[in-house]
C-alpha positions as CSV (number, residue, x, y, z in Angstrom):
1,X,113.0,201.7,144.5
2,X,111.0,204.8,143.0
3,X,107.3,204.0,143.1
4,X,105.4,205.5,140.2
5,X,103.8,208.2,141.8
6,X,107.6,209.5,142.8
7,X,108.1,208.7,138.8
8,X,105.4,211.3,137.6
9,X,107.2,213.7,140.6
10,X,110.4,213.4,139.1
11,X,108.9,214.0,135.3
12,X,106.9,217.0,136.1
13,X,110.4,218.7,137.7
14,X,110.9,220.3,134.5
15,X,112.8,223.8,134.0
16,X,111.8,227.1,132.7
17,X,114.7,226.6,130.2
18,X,112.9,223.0,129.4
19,X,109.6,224.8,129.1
20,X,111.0,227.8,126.6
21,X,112.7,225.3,124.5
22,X,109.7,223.5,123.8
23,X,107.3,226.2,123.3
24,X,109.8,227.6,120.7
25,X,109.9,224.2,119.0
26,X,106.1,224.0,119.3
27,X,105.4,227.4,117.5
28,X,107.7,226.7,114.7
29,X,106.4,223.6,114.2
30,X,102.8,223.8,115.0
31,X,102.3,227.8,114.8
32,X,100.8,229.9,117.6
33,X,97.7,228.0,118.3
34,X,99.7,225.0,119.6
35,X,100.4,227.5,122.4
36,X,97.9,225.9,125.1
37,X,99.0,224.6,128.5
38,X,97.6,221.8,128.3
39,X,99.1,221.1,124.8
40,X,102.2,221.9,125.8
41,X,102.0,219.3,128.6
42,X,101.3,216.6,126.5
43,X,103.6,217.5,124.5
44,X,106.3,216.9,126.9
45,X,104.0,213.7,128.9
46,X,103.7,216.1,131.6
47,X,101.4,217.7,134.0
48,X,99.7,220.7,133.9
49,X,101.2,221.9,137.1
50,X,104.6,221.9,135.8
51,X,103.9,224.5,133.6
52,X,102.2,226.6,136.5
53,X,105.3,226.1,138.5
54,X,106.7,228.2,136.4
55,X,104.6,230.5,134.9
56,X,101.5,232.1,136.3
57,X,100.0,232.3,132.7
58,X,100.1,231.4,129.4
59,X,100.5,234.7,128.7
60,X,103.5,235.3,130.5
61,X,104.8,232.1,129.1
62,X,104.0,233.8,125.6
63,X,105.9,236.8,126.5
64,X,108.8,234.9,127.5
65,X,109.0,233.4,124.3
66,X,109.1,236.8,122.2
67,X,111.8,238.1,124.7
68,X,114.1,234.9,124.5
69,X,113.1,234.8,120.8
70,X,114.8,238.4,120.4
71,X,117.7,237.3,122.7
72,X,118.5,234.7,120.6
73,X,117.9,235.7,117.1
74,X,118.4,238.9,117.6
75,X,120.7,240.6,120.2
76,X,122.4,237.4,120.7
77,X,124.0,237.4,117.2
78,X,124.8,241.3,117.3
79,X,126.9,240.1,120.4
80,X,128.7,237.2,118.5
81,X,129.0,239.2,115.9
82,X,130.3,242.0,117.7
83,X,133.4,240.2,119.8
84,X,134.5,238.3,117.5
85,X,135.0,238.7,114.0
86,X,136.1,243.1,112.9
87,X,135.8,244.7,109.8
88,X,133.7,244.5,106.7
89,X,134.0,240.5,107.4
90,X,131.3,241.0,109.6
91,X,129.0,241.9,106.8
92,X,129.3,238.8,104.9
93,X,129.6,236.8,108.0
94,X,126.3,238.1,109.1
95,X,124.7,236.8,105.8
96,X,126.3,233.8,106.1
97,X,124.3,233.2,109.3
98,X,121.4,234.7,107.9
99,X,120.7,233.5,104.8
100,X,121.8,229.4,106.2
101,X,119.9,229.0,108.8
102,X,116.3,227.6,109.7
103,X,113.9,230.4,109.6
104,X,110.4,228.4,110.5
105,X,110.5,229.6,114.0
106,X,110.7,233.6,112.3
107,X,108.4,232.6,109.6
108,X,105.8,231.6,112.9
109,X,106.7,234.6,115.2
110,X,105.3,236.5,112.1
111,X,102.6,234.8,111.8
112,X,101.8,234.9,115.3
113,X,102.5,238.5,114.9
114,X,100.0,239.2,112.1
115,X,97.3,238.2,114.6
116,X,98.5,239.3,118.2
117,X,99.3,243.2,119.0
118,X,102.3,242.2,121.6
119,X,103.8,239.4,118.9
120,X,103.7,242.5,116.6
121,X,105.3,245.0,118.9
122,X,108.8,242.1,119.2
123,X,108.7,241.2,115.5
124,X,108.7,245.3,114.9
125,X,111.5,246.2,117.4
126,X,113.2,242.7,116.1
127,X,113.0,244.2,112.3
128,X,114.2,247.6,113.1
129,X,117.3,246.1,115.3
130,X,118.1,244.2,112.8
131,X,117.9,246.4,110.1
132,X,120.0,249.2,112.3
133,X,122.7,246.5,112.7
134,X,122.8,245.8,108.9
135,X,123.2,249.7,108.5
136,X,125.8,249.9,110.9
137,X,127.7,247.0,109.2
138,X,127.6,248.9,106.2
139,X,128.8,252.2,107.4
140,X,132.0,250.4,108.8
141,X,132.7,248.8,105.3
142,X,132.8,252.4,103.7
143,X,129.4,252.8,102.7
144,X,128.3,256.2,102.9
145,X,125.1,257.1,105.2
146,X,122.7,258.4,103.2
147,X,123.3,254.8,101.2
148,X,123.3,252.8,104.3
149,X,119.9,252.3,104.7
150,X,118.1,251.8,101.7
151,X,120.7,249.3,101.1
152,X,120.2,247.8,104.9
153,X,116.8,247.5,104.1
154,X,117.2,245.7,101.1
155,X,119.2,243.1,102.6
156,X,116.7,242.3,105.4
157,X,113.9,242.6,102.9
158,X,115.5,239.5,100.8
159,X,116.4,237.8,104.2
160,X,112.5,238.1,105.0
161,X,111.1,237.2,101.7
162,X,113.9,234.2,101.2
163,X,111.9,232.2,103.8
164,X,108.9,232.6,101.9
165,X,109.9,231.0,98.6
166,X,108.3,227.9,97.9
167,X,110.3,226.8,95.3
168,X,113.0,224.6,96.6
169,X,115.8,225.5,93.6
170,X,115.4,228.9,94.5
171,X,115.9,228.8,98.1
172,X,119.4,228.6,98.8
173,X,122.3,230.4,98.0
174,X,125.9,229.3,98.0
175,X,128.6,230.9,100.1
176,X,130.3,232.1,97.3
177,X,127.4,234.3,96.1
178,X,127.0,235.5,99.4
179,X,130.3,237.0,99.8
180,X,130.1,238.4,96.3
181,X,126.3,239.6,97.6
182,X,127.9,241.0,100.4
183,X,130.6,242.6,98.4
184,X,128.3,244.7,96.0
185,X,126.3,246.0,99.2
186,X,129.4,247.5,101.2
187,X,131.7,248.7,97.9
188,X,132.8,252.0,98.0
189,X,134.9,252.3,95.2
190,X,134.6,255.0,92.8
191,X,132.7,257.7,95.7
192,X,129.8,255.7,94.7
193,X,129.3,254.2,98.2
């Protein structure tokens, strides 16, 4: 039988992985402030020392959190991206990911960013990946390179703003307008491109 001091043992044996997942969950749904050890603890009904088995600081847990944050959201989806799907597909697919998905952990990243120089070093090197990739996409659909990234930048400007919309009829947009969306940003009919 497990007594209950081997019980609060066995609960504080979280992982790093454990402890990432639920700081990102934390900052997307409480912001950056929630981003205490000892709120994060008690958010998972642990001790204090769990945490510090991991990390020697909050500010290294902090860090890893913008670095996994960039892995996933970021490099991450370049890679899916990359391996499987070729072609101007990728374009549309990309904004098919983008413009679906849950963006309150990005929308808090930003606003940890507006207040932190380090959060605003990742969210900068986040924008401009991002934005290169977009400009990439474009060049392989036929869009020439002086066009590539005004129009790049456009895209990740209404991916940005979109999460900012209060509104909720004007928050969504179907699949169908996305490809069309898509479309108009990689044609290169007429030289135009």
């Amino acid at each position: 039988m497990v007594d209950s001091a081997e019980t609060a043992v066995i609960k504080d044996r979280l992982t790093r992985d454990q402890w990432i997942v639920h700081g990102l969950r934390t900052l997307a749904r409480q912001g950056e402030g929630a981003l205490k050890t000892g709120m994060l603890a008690s958010g998972l009904n642990v001790s204090r020392g769990s945490f510090y088995w991991h990390f020697e600081s909050i500010a290294e847990f902090r860090a890893q959190l913008l670095d996994t944050w960039q892995e996933r959201a970021t490099d991450g989806v370049i890679r899916e991206i990359d391996s499987s799907i070729t072609g101007p597909a990728r374009l549309t697919y990309l904004m098919k990911l983008a413009f679906k998905e849950d963006r309150s952990l990005d929308r808090a990243f930003r606003a940890w960013a507006a207040t932190d120089p380090e959060a605003a070093k990742v969210v900068a090197n986040v924008d401009a990946r991002r934005i290169a990739y977009i400009s990439k996409l474009l060049r392989e659909s036929g869009v020439s390179v002086e066009k590539t990234m005004p129009r790049a930048e456009f895209i990740y400007w209404a991916y940005v703003g979109q999460s900012s919309v209060m509104h909720i009829a004007h928050t969504s947009i179907t699949e169908a307008d996305l490809n069309d969306l898509s479309g108009l940003f990689a044609t290169a009919s007429n030289g135009n491109a």
